[in-house]
C-alpha positions as CSV (number, residue, x, y, z in Angstrom):
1,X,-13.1,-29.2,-4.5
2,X,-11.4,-28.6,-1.2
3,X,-9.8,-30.3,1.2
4,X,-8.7,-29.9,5.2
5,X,-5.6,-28.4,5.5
6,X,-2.7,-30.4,8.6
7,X,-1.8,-26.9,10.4
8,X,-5.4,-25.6,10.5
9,X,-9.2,-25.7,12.4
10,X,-10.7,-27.5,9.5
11,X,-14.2,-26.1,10.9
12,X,-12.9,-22.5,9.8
13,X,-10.5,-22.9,7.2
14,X,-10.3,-24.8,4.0
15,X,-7.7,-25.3,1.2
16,X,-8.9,-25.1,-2.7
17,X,-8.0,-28.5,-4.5
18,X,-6.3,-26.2,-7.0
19,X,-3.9,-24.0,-4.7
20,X,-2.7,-21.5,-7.9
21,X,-4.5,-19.3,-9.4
22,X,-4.0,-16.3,-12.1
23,X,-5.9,-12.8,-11.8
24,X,-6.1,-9.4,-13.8
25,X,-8.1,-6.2,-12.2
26,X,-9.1,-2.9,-13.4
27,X,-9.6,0.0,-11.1
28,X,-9.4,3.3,-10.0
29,X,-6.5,4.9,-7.3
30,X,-6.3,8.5,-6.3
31,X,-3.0,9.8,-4.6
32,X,-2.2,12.8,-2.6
33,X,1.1,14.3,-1.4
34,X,0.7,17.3,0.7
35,X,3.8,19.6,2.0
36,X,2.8,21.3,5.2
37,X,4.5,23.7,8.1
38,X,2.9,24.6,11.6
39,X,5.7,27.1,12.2
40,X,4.8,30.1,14.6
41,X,1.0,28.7,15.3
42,X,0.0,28.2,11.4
43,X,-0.7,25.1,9.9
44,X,-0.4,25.6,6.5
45,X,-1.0,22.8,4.1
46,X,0.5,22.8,0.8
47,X,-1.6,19.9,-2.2
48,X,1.2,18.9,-4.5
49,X,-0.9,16.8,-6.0
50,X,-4.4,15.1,-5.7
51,X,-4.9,13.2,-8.9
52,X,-7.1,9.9,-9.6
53,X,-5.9,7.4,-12.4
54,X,-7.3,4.4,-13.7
55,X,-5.3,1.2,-12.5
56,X,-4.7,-1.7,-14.1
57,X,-2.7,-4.8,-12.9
58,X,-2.2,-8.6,-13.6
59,X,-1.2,-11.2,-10.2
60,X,-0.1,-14.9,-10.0
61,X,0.2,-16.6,-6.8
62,X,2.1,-19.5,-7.1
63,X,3.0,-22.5,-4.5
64,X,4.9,-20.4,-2.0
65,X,4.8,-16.8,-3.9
66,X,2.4,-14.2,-4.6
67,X,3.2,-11.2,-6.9
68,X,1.4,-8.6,-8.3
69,X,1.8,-5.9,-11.3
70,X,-0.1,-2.8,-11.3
71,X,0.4,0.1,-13.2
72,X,-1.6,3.9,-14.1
73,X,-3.0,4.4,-17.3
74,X,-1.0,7.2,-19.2
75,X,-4.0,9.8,-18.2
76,X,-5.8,12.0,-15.5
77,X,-9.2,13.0,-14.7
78,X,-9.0,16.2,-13.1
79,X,-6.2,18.2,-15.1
80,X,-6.1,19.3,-18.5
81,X,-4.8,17.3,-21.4
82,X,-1.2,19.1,-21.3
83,X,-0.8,18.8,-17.4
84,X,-1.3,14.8,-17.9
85,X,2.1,13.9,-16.4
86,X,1.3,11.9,-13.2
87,X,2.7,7.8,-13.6
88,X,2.7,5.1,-10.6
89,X,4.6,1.9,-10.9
90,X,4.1,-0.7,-8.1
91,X,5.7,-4.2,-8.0
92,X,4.8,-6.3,-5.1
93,X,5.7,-9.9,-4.3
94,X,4.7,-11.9,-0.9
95,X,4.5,-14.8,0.9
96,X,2.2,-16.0,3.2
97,X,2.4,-18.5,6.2
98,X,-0.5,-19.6,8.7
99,X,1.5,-17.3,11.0
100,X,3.4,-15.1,9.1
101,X,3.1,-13.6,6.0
102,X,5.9,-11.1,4.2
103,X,5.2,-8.9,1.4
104,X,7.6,-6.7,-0.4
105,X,6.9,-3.8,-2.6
106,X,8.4,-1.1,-5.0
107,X,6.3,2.2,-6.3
108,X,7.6,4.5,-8.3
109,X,5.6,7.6,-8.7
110,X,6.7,10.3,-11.2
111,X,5.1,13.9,-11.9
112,X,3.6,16.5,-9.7
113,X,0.9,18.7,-9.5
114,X,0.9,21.8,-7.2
115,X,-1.2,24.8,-6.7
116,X,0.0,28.4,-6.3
117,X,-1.3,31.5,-4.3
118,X,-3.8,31.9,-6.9
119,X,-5.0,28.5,-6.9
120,X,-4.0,27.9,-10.1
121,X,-2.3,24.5,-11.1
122,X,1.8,23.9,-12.1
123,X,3.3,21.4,-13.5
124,X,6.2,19.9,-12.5
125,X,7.2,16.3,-14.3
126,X,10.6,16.1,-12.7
127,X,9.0,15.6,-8.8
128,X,9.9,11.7,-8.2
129,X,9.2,9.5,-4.9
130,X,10.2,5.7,-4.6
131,X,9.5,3.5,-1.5
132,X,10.9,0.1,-1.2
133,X,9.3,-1.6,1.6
134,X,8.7,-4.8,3.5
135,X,5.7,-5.9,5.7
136,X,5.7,-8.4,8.0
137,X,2.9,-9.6,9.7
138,X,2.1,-11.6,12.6
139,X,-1.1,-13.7,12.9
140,X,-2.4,-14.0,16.4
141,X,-5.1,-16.5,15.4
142,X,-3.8,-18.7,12.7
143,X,-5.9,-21.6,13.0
144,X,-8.7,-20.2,12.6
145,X,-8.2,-16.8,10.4
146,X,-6.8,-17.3,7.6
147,X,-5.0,-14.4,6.8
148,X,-4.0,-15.9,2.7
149,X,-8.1,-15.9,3.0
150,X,-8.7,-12.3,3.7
151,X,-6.1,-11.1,0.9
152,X,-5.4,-13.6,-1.9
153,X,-8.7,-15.5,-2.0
154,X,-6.5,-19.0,-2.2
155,X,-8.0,-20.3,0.9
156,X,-11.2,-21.2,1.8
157,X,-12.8,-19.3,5.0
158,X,-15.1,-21.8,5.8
159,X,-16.3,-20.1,9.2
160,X,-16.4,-16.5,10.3
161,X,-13.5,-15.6,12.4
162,X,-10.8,-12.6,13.3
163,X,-7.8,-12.3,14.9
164,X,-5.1,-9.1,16.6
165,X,-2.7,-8.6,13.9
166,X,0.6,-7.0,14.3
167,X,3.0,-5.3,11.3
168,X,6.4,-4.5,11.4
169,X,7.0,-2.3,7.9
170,X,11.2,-1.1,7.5
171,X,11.4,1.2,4.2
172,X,13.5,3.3,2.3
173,X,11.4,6.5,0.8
174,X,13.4,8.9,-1.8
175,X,11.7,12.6,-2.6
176,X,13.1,14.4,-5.5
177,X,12.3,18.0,-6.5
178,X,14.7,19.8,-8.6
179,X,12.4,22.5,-9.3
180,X,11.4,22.7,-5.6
181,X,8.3,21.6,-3.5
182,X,6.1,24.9,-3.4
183,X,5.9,28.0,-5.6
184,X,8.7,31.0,-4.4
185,X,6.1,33.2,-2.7
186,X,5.4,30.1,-0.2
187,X,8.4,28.8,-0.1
188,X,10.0,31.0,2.9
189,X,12.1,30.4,6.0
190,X,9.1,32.2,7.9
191,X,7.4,29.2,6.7
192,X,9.4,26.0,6.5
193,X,12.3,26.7,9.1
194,X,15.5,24.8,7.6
195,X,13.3,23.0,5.3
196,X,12.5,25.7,2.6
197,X,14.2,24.9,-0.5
198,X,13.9,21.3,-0.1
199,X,14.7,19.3,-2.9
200,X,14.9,15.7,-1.2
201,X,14.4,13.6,1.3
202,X,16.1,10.0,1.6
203,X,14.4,8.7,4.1
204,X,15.3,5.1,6.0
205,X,12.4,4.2,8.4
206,X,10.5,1.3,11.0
207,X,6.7,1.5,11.3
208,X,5.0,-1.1,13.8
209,X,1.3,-1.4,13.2
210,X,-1.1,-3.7,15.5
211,X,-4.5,-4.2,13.6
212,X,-7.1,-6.1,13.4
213,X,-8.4,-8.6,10.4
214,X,-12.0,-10.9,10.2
215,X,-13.4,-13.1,7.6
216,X,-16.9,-13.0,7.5
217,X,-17.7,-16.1,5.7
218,X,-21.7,-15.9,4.0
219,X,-23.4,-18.9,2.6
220,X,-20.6,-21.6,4.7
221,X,-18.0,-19.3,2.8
222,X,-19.2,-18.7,-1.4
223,X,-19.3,-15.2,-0.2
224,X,-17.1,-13.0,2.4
225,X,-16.4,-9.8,3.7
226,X,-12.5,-9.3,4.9
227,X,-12.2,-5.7,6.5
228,X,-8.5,-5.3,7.7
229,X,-7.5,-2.0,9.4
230,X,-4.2,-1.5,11.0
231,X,-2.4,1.8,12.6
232,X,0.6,2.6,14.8
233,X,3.9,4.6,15.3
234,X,7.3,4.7,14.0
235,X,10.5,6.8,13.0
236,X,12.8,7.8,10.2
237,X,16.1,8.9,9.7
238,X,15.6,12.1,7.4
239,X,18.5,13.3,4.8
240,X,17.6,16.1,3.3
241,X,18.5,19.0,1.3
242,X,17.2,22.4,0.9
243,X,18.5,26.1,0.9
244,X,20.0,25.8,4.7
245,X,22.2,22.4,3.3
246,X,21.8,19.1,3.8
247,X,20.9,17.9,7.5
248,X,19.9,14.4,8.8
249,X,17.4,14.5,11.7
250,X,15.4,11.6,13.4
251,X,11.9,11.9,13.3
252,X,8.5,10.2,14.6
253,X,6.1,9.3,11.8
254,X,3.0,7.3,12.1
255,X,0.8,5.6,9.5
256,X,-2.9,3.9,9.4
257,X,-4.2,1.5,6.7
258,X,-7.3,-0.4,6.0
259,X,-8.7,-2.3,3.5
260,X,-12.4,-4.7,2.6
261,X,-12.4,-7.4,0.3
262,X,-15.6,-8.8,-0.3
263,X,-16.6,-11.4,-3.2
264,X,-17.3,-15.0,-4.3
265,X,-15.4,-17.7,-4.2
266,X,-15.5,-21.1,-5.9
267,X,-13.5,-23.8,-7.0
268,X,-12.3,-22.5,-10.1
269,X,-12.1,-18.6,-10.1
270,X,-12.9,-16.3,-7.7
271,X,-14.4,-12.6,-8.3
272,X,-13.5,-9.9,-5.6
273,X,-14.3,-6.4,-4.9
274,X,-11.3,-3.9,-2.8
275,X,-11.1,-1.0,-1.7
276,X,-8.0,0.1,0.1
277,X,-6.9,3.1,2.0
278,X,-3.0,4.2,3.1
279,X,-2.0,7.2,5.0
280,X,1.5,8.0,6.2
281,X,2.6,11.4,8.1
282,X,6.3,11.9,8.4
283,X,7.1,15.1,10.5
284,X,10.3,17.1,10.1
285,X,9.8,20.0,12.3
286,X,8.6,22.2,11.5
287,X,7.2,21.0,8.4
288,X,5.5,17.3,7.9
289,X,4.6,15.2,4.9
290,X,1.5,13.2,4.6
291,X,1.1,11.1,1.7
292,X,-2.8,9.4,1.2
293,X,-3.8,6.7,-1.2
294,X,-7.1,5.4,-1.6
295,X,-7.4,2.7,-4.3
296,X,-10.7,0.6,-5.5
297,X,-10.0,-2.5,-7.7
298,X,-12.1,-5.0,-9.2
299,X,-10.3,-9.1,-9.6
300,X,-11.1,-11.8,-11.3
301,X,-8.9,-14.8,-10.9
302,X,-8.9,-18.1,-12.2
303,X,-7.0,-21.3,-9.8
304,X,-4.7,-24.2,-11.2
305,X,-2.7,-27.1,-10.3
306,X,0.6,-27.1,-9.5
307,X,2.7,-27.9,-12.6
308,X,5.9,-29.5,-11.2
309,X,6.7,-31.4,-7.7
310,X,10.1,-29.6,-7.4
311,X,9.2,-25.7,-6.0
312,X,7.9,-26.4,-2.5
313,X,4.1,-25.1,-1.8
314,X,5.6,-23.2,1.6
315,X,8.8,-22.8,3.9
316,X,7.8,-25.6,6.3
317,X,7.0,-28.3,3.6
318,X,3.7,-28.1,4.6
């Protein structure tokens, strides 16, 4: 059952009776972390690792809260059995307004994989990064997109319709490497400038990101198609170290991400198909850092009632 919601074009958008729901996924994510120098005319780019996992994850979204679990299964598919050391954490809790929604995350990814001059693989299981982020995003067409729609399936897209997004994303990132980034015959001066030898980066940073996001709503909403893809500049305040010292240097980054749910929607569970792609390029002259993430997930959620009167359903009141 659902019902016409008060801050809303009840012709596009719909809210589900039952406004909670519960939802496990299985899936696959591959992750990429490259270390690369265009010093005197070369652009040389270093794979640290390039690894695919299987993901698995549990979410609840709950009156005015959303938060998601999702963890790698202890193995790899493209290194051998005693090279298996590649984990990713990711906690991530949001909520999500007609207008606004903000969603905070944690990963945690431990283990590396690089290649030397001779192509052949190295293990390195001390090489950690953690980003703590937060994304806010600003809904140029709330009464008619709905943007809870197009990510958590808890609303009803009734009619097909987009809207001009725009993300503001501050972080904190953290690169450790004890045992260094890139193999000793790489890592040179000639190469990297100040950053050979680098063993971290603690990185403070502001991304803004205008997008685009539509619902396309098939058979007056049962089915829908949510492709959301975003992009834009921004800049971080580098500390590193590395054989030169430690230095702190601003510098421009710039990320793109996009993502399609597509699925079915009823009034009990929901079943929904993702596949989501990040890419972020930091530059720290005259190396850079490019981190990918392309992730494919499969979710099957189940909606409730609210069980108590007391937690509000959203900031408003609404």
């Amino acid at each position: 059952m659902i019902h016409p919601p008060i801050d809303a074009d009840s012709n596009y958008i719909m809210r589900y009776a039952k406004q909670n729901d519960i939802r496990v996924l299985y899936g696959a994510e591959g992750t990429s972390l490259a270390f690369g120098s265009k010093k005197e005319g070369n652009h040389i780019n270093t794979s640290l690792y390039n690894n695919v996992n299987d993901l698995i994850g549990v979410g609840l979204t709950y009156k005015i809260l959303d938060v998601d679990l999702s963890f790698s299964l202890p193995k790899t598919r493209l290194m051998e059995e005693d090279r298996e050391n590649l984990k990713l954490f990711r906690l991530a809790t949001s909520y999500t307004g007609r207008k606004i929604a903000i969603r905070g995350y944690l990963t945690k990814s431990t283990g590396m994989v690089s290649s030397d001059e001779n192509g052949a693989f190295e293990s390195q299981p001390d090489v950690e990064m953690i980003k703590v982020a937060t994304q806010i995003t600003y809904n140029f067409n709330e009464t008619k997109y709905s943007y809870r729609a197009a990510n958590f399936q808890n609303e009803f897209q009734k009619k097909t319709a987009g809207a001009f997004l725009l993300r503001c994303e501050p972080s904190y990132r953290f690169l450790e490497a004890p045992t260094k980034l890139v193999s000793a015959s790489r890592d040179l001066v000639a190469t990297y400038g100040d950053q050979a030898g680098l063993q971290y980066i603690s990185a403070p940073g502001l991304l803004l990101m205008p997008g685009y996001g539509i619902n396309v709503a098939l058979l007056q909403g049962k089915i829908f198609i949510s492709p959301i893809i975003m992009a834009g500049p921004g800049f971080a305040v580098n500390t590193y170290r590395s054989d030169a010292g430690k230095k702190t240097i601003l510098n421009y980054e710039w990320s793109a991400t996009g993502s399609l749910n597509l699925g079915y929607n009823s009034a009990k569970m929901y079943v929904t198909a993702r596949v989501a792609y990040d890419l972020y390029y930091t530059a720290l002259n005259p190396s850079y850092l490019t981190t990918t993430d392309l992730k494919i997930t499969l979710t099957v959620g189940y909606r409730f009632s609210n069980l108590e009167n007391f937690i509000p359903t959203s900031f408003s009141g609404k």
